[in-house]
One Martini backbone bead per residue (centre of mass of N, CA, C, O) as a GRO file, in nm:
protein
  116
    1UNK     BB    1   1.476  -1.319   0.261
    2UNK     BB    2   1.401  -1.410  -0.024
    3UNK     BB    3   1.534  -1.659  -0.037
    4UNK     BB    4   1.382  -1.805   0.168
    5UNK     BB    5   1.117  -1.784   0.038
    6UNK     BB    6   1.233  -1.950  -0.214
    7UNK     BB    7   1.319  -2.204  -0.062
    8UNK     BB    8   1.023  -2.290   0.022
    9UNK     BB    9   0.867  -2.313  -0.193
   10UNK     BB   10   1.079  -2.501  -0.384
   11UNK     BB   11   1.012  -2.762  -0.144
   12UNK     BB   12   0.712  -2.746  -0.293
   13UNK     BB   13   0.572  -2.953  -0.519
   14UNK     BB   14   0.314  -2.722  -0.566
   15UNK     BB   15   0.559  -2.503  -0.625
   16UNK     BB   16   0.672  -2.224  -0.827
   17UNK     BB   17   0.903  -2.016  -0.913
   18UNK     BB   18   0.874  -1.745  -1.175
   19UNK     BB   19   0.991  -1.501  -1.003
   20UNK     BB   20   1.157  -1.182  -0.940
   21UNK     BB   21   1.183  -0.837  -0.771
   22UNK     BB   22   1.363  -0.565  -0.609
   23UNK     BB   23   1.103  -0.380  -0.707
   24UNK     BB   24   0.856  -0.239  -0.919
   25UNK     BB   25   0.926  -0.236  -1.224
   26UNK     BB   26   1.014  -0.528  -1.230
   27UNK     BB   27   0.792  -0.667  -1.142
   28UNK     BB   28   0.572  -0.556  -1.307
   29UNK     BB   29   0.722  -0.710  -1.559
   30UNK     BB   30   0.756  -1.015  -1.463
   31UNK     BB   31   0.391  -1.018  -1.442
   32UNK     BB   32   0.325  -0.957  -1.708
   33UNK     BB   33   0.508  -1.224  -1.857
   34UNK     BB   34   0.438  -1.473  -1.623
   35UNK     BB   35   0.158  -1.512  -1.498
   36UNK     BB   36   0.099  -1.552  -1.202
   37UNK     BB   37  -0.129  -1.698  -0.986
   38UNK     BB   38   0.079  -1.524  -0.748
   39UNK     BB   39   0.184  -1.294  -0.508
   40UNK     BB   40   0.485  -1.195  -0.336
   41UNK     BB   41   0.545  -0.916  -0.096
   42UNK     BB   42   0.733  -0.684  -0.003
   43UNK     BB   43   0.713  -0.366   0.186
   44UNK     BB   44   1.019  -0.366   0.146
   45UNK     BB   45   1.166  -0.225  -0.138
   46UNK     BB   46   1.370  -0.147  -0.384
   47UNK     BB   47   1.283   0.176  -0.416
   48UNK     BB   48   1.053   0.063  -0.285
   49UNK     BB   49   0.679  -0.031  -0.250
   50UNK     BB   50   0.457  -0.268  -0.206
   51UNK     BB   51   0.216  -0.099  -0.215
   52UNK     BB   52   0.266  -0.021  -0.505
   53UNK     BB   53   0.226  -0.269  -0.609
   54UNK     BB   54  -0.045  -0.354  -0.523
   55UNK     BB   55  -0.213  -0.112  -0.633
   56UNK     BB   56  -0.135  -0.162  -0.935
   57UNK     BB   57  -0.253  -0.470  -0.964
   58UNK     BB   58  -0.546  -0.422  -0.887
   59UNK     BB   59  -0.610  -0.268  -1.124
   60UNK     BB   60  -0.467  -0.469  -1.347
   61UNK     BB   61  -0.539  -0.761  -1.124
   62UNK     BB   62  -0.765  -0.809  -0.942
   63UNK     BB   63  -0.765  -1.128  -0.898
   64UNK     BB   64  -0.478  -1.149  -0.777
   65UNK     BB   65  -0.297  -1.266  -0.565
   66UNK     BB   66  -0.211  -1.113  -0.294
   67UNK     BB   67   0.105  -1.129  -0.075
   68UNK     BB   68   0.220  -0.941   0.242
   69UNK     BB   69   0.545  -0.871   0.359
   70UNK     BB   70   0.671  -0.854   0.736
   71UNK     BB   71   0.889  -0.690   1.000
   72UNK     BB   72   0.686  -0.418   1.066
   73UNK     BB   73   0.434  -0.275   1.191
   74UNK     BB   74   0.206  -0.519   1.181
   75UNK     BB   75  -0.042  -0.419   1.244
   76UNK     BB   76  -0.033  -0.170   1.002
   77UNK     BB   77   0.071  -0.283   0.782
   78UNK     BB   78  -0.189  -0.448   0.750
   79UNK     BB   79  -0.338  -0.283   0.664
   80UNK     BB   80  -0.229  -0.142   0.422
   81UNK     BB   81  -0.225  -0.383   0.277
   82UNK     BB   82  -0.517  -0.408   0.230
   83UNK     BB   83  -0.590  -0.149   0.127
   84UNK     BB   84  -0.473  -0.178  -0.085
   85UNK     BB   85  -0.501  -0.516  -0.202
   86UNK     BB   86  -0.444  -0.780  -0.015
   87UNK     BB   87  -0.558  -1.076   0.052
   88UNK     BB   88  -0.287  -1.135   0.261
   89UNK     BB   89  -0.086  -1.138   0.553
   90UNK     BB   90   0.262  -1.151   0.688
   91UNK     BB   91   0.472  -1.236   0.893
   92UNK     BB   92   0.789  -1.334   0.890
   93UNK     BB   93   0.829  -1.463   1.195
   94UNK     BB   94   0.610  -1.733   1.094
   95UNK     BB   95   0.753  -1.881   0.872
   96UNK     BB   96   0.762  -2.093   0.622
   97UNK     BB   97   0.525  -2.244   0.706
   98UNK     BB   98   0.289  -2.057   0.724
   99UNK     BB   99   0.332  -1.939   0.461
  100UNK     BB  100   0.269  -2.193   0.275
  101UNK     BB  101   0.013  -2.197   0.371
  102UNK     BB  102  -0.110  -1.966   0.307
  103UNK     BB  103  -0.065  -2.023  -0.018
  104UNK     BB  104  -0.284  -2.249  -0.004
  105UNK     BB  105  -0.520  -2.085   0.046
  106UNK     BB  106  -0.511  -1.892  -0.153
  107UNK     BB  107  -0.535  -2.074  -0.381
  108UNK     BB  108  -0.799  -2.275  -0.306
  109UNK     BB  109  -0.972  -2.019  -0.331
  110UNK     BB  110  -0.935  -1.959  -0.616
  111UNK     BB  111  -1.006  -2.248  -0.765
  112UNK     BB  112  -1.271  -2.213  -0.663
  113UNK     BB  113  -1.603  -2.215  -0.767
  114UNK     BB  114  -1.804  -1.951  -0.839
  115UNK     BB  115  -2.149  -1.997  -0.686
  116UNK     BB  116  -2.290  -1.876  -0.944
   0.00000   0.00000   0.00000
């Protein structure tokens, strides 16, 4: 499934895929080194869960957007992702178009200037 994410975005002239990680504290490795716009997190990871590494990120960043993806248990899984501090969450059955599109919506709310 990271695969399909990761050739969707990479088909995207407008995103880069900077890093990858399997577990928590892989990512949290990676996002501390690569400095990411955005994080995409599945919420079932290898040895670990994304919502700890959500919950995490939150602390450390509190800015940065995270998106998280799952394909089980949508109604609740959506609910804790967001109670972590998910930015948006997404269903994978929505397929790479969805995906791609949420990541431009949350990117370019992230861009735009602070109103105050």
């Amino acid at each position: 499934m990271r695969r399909s994410i990761v050739d969707a975005i990479t088909r995207d002239p407008q995103m880069t895929v900077c890093g990858q990680a399997e577990d928590v504290p892989a990512a949290l490795a990676a996002i501390t080194t690569l400095r990411p716009d955005l994080v995409v997190t599945d919420i079932e990871l290898k040895d670990s869960s994304g919502l700890d590494l959500i919950k995490t990120l939150r602390t450390q960043s509190p800015a940065l957007p995270i998106v998280a993806a799952s394909m089980f248990e949508l109604t609740r899984t959506n609910e804790l992702a967001r109670q972590a501090g998910a930015t948006e969450f997404i269903a994978k059955q929505h397929g790479p178009k969805k995906l791609i599109a949420l990541l431009h919506q949350v990117l370019q709310i992230r861009l735009q200037p602070d109103p105050q």
